[in-house]
GUTI-291694 format. One record per residue (C-alpha): residue number from 1; residue in three letters; x, y, z. Coordinates in steps of 0.001 Angstrom, whole numbers, plus 500000, padded with zeros to 6 digits. Example, Ala and Ser with C-alpha at 12.3 -4.5 7.8 and 13.67 -1.06 7.14 Angstrom:
<num:1, residuo:ALA, xx:512300, yy:495500, zz:507800>
<num:2, residuo:SER, xx:513670, yy:498940, zz:507140>
END
This chain:
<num:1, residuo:UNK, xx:500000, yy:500000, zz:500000>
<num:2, residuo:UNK, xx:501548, yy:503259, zz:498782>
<num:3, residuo:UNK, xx:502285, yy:505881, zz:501640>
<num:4, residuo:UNK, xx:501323, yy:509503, zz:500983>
<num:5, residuo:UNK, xx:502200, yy:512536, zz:503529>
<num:6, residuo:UNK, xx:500754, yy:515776, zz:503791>
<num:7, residuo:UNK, xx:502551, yy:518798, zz:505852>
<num:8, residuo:UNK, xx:499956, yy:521689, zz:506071>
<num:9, residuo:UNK, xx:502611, yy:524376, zz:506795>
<num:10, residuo:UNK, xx:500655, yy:527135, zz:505735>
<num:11, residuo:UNK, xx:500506, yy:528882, zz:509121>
<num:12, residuo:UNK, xx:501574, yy:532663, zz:509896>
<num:13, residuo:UNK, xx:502977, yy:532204, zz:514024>
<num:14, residuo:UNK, xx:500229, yy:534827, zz:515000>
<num:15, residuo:UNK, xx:500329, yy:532564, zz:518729>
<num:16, residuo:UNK, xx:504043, yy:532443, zz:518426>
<num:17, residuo:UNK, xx:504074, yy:536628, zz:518301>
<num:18, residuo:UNK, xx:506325, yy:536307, zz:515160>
<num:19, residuo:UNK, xx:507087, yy:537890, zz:512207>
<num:20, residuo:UNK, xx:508380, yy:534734, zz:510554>
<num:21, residuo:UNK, xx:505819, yy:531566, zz:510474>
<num:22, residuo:UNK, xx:506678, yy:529369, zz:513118>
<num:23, residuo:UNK, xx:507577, yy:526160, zz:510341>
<num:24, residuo:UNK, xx:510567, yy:528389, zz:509321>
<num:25, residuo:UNK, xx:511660, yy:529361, zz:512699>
<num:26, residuo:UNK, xx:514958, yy:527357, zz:513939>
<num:27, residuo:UNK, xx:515705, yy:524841, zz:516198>
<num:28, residuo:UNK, xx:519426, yy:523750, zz:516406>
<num:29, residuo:UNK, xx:520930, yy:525628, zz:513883>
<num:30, residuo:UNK, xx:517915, yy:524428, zz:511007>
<num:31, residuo:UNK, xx:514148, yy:525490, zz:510903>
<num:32, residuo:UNK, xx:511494, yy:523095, zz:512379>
<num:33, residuo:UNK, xx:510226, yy:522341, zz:509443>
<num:34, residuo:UNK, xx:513517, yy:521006, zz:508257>
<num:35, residuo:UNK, xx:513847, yy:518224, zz:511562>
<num:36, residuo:UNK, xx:509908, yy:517388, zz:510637>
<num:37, residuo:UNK, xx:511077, yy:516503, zz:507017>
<num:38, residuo:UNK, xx:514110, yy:514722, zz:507876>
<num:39, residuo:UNK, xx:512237, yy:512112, zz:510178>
<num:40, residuo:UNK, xx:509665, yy:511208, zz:507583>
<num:41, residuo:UNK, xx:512442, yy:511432, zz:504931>
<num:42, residuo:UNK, xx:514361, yy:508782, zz:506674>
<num:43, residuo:UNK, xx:511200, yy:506735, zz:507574>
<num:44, residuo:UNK, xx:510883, yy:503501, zz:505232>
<num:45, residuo:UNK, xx:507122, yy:503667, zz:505155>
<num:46, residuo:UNK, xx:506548, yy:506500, zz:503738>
<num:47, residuo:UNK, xx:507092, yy:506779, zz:499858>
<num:48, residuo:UNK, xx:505865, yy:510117, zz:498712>
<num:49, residuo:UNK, xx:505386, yy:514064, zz:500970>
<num:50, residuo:UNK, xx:503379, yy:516493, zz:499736>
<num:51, residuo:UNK, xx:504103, yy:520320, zz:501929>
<num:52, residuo:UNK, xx:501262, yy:522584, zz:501742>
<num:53, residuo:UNK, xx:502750, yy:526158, zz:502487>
<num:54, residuo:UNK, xx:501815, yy:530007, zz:501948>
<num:55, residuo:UNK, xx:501193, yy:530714, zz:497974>
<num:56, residuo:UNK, xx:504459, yy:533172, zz:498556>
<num:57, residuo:UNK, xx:506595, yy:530851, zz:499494>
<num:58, residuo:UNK, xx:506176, yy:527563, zz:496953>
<num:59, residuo:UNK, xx:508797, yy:528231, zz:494508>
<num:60, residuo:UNK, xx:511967, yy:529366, zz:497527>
<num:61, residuo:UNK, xx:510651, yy:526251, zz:499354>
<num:62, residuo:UNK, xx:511075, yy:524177, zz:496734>
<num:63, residuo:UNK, xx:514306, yy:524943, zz:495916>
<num:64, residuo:UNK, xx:515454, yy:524795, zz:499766>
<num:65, residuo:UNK, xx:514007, yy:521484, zz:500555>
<num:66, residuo:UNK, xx:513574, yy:519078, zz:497189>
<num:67, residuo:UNK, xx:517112, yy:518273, zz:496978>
<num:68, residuo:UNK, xx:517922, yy:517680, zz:500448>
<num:69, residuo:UNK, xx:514417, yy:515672, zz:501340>
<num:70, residuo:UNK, xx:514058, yy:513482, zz:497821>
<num:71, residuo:UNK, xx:510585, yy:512115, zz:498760>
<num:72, residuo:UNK, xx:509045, yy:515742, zz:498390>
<num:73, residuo:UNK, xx:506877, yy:515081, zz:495245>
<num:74, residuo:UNK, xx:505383, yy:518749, zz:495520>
<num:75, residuo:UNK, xx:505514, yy:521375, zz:497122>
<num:76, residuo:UNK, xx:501833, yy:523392, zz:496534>
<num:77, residuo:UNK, xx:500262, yy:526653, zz:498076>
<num:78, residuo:UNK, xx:498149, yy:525887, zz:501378>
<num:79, residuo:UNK, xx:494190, yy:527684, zz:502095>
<num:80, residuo:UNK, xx:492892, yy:529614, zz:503922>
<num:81, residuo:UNK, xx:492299, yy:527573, zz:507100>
<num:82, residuo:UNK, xx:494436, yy:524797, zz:508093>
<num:83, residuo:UNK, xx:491627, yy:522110, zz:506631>
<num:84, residuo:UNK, xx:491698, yy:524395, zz:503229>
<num:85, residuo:UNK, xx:495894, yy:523639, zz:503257>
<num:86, residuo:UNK, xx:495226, yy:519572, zz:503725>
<num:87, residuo:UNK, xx:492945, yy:519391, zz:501033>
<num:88, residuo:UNK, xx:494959, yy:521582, zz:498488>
<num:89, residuo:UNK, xx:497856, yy:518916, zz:499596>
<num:90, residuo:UNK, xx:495835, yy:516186, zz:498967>
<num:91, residuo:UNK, xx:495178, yy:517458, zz:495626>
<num:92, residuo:UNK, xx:498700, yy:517563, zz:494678>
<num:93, residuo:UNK, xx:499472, yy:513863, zz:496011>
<num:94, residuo:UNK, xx:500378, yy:511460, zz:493567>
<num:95, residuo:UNK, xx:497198, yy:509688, zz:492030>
<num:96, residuo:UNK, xx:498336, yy:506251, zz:493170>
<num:97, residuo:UNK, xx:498698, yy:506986, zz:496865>
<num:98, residuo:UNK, xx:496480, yy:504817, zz:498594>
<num:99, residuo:UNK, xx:497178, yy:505692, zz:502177>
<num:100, residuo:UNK, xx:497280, yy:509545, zz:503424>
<num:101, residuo:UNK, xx:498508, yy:510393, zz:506275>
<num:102, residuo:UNK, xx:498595, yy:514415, zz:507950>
<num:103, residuo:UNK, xx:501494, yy:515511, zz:510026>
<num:104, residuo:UNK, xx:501581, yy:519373, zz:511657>
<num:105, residuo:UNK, xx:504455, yy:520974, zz:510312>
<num:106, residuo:UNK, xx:505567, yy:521966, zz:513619>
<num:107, residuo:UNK, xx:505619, yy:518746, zz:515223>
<num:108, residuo:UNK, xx:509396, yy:517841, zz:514660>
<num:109, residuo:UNK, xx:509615, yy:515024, zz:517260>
<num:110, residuo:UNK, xx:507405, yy:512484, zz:515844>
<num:111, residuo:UNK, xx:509572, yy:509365, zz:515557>
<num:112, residuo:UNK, xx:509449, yy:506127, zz:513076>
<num:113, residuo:UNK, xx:508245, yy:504074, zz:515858>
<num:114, residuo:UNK, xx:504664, yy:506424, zz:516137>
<num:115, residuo:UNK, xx:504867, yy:506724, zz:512415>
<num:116, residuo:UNK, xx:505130, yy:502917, zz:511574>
<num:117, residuo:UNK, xx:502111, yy:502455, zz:514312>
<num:118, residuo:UNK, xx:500153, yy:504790, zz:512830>
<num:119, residuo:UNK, xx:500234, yy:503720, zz:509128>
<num:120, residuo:UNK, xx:499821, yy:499749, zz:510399>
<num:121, residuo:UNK, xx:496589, yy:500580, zz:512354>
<num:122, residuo:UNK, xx:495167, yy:502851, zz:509213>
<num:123, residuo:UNK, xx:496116, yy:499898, zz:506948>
<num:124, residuo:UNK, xx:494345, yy:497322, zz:509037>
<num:125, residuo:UNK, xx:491162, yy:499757, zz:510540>
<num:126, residuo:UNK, xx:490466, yy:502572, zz:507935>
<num:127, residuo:UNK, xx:491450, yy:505096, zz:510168>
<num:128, residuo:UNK, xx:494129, yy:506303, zz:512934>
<num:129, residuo:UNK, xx:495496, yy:508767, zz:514958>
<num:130, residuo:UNK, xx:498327, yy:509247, zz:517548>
<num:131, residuo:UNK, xx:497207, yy:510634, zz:520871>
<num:132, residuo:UNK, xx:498132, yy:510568, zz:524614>
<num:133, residuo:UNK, xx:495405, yy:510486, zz:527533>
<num:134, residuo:UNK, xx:494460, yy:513265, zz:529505>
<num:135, residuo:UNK, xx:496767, yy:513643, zz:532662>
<num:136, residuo:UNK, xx:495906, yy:517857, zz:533511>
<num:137, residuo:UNK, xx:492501, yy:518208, zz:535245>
<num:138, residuo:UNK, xx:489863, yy:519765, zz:533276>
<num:139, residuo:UNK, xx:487370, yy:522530, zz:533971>
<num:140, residuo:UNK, xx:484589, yy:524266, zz:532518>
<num:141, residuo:UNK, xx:484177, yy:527971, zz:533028>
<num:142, residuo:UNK, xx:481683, yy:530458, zz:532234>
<num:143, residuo:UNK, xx:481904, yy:533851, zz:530187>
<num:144, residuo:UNK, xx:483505, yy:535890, zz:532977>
<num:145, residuo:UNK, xx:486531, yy:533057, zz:533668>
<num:146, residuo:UNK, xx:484318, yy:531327, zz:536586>
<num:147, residuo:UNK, xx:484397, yy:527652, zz:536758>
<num:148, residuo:UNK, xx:480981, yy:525694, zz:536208>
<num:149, residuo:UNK, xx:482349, yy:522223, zz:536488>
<num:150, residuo:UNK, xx:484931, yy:519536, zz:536756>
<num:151, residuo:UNK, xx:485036, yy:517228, zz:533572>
<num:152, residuo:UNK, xx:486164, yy:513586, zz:534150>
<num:153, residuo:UNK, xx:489320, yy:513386, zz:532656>
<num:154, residuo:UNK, xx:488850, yy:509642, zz:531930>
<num:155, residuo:UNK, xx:488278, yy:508546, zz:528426>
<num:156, residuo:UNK, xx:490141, yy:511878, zz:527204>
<num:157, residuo:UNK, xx:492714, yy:512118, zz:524851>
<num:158, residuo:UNK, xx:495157, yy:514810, zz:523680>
<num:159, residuo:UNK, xx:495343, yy:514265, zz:519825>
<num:160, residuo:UNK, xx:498228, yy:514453, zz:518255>
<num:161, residuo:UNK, xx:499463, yy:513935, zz:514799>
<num:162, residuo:UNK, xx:500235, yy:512345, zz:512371>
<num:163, residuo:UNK, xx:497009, yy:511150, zz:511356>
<num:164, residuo:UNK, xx:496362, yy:508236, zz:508545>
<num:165, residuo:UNK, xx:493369, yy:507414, zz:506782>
<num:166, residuo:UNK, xx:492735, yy:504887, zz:503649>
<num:167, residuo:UNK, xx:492866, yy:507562, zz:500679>
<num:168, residuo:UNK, xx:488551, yy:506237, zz:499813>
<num:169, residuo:UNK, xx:487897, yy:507833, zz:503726>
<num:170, residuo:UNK, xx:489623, yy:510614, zz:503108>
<num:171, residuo:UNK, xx:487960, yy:511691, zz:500369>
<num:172, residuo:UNK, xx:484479, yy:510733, zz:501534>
<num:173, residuo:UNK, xx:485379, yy:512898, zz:504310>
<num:174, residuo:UNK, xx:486237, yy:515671, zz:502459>
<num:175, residuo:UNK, xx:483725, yy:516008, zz:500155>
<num:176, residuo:UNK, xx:481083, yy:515701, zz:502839>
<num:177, residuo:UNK, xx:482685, yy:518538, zz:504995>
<num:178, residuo:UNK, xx:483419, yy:520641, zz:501535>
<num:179, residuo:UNK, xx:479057, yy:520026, zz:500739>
<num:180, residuo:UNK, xx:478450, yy:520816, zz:504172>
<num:181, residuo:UNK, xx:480856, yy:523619, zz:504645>
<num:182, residuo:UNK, xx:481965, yy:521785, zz:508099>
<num:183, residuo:UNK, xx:485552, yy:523122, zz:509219>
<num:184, residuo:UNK, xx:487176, yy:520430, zz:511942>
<num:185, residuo:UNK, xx:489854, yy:521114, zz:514215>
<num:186, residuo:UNK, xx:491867, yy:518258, zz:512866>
<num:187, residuo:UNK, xx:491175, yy:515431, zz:510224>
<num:188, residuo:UNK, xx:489776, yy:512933, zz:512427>
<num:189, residuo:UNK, xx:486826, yy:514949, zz:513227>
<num:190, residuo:UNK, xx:485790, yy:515035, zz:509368>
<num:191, residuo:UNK, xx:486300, yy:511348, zz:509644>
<num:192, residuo:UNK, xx:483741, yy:511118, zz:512760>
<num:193, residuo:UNK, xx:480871, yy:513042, zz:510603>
<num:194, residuo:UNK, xx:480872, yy:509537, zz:508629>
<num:195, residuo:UNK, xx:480476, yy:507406, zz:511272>
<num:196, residuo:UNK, xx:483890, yy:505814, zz:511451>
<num:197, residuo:UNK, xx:485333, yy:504319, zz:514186>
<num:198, residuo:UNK, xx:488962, yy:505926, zz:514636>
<num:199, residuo:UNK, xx:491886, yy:504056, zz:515763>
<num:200, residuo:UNK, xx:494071, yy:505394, zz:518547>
<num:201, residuo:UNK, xx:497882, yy:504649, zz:518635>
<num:202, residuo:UNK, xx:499985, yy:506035, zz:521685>
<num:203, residuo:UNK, xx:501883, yy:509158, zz:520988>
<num:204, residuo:UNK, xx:504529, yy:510784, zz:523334>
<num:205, residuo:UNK, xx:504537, yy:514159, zz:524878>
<num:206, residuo:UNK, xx:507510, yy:514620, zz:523155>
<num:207, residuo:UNK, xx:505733, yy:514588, zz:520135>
<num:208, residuo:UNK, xx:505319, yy:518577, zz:521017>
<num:209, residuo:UNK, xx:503802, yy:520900, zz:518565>
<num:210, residuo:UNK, xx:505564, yy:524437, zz:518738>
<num:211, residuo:UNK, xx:502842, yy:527149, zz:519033>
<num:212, residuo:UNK, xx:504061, yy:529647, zz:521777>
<num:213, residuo:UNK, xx:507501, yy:530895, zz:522495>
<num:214, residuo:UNK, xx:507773, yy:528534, zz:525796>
<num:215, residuo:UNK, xx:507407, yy:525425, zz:523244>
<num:216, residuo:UNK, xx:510495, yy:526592, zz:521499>
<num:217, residuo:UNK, xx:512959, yy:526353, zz:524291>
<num:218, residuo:UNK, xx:510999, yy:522958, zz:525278>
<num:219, residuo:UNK, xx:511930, yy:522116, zz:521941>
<num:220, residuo:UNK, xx:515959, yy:522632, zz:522349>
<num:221, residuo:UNK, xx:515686, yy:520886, zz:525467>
<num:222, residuo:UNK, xx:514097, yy:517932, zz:523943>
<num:223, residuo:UNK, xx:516602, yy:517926, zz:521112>
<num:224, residuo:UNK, xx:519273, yy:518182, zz:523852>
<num:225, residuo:UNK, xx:517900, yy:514783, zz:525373>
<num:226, residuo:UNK, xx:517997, yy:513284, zz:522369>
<num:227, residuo:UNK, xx:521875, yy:514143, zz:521521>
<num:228, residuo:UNK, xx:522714, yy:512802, zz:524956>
<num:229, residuo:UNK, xx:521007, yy:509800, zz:524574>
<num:230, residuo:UNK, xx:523252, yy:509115, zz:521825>
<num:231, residuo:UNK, xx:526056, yy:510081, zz:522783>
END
């Protein structure tokens, strides 16, 4: 079964407070988007990567990234919304891909492990994601910040990417949310509108995605780990 990825890394870093989007920002002496490449690059499972990023930026990102990542088959211009990105990625994916799988761009510590999982339990289910239970108590709070209740944390999951569906789902779920004009917060919810039971394969809270400033230097600290652990 042919392996397709799509990197939506159309945002702009408005949460990061940024002038630069946060893909392009570095980590180690490269941008994130660079270590996110490199471990799906160097992943065996995955055969072809498709990055969705701002209309701007196509042809400079191309020529950055094709030569050093060889399994980029395109690199297109992303939406409006996050979803709009995915779908204008999907587009460009090569016609024979039968699995797709989504990865946020700034989510450099996946690892081939979580990958491997991921694309096994799509391949034998339809349909998976990576996520890690709840461990943080949660609350519900009013309009003016006052808390109405305590929700039981049991059963909940942080989701996480990447994300894998067989490419027939995908599409189904697509075109429903495009009639429907349905935005999700991720992929797995358009999968959901259809009924679909979703698989869940253990992620890591290393698998960080960078959104605010803090995440960064939790990023070089994770990256630190990881250099001593080899060393």
């Amino acid at each position: 079964m042919k392996v397709g990825l799509i990197i939506p890394a159309g945002g702009q870093g408005k949460r990061m407070g940024n002038d630069r989007p946060k893909q392009y920002l570095e980590l180690h002496g490269h941008p994130i988007l660079h270590h996110t490449l490199k471990v799906f690059q160097d992943c065996s499972v995955i055969d072809s990567i498709v990055l969705a990023v701002p209309e701007n930026d196509v042809a400079d990102i191309q020529g950055q990234y094709q030569n050093d990542f060889p399994k980029i088959h395109r690199v297109t211009a992303g939406g409006r919304e996050r979803q709009d990105s995915v779908y204008n990625g999907f587009l460009a994916l090569d016609p024979t891909i039968e699995l797709v799988i989504v990865h946020d761009a700034v989510r450099p510590f996946v690892d081939s492990a979580m990958i491997r999982a991921v694309v096994h339990s799509a391949q034998t289910d339809g349909a998976a994601i990576v996520a890690i239970p709840l461990s943080d108590t949660l609350k519900r709070a009013d309009s003016e910040g006052k808390v109405t209740e305590t929700i039981p944390r049991d059963k909940l999951w942080r989701v996480q990417t990447p994300q894998a569906f067989r490419r027939e789902i995908f599409v189904e779920a697509y075109k429903k949310a495009i009639a429907e004009g349905f935005y999700g917060t991720d992929e797995a919810s358009l999968v959901e509108r259809l009924g679909i039971k979703i698989s869940i394969v253990p992620g890591s809270a290393f698998n960080l995605k960078i959104t605010h400033p803090e995440d960064l230097i939790l990023g070089q600290a994770i990256l630190k780990h990881s250099a001593d652990q080899t060393e």
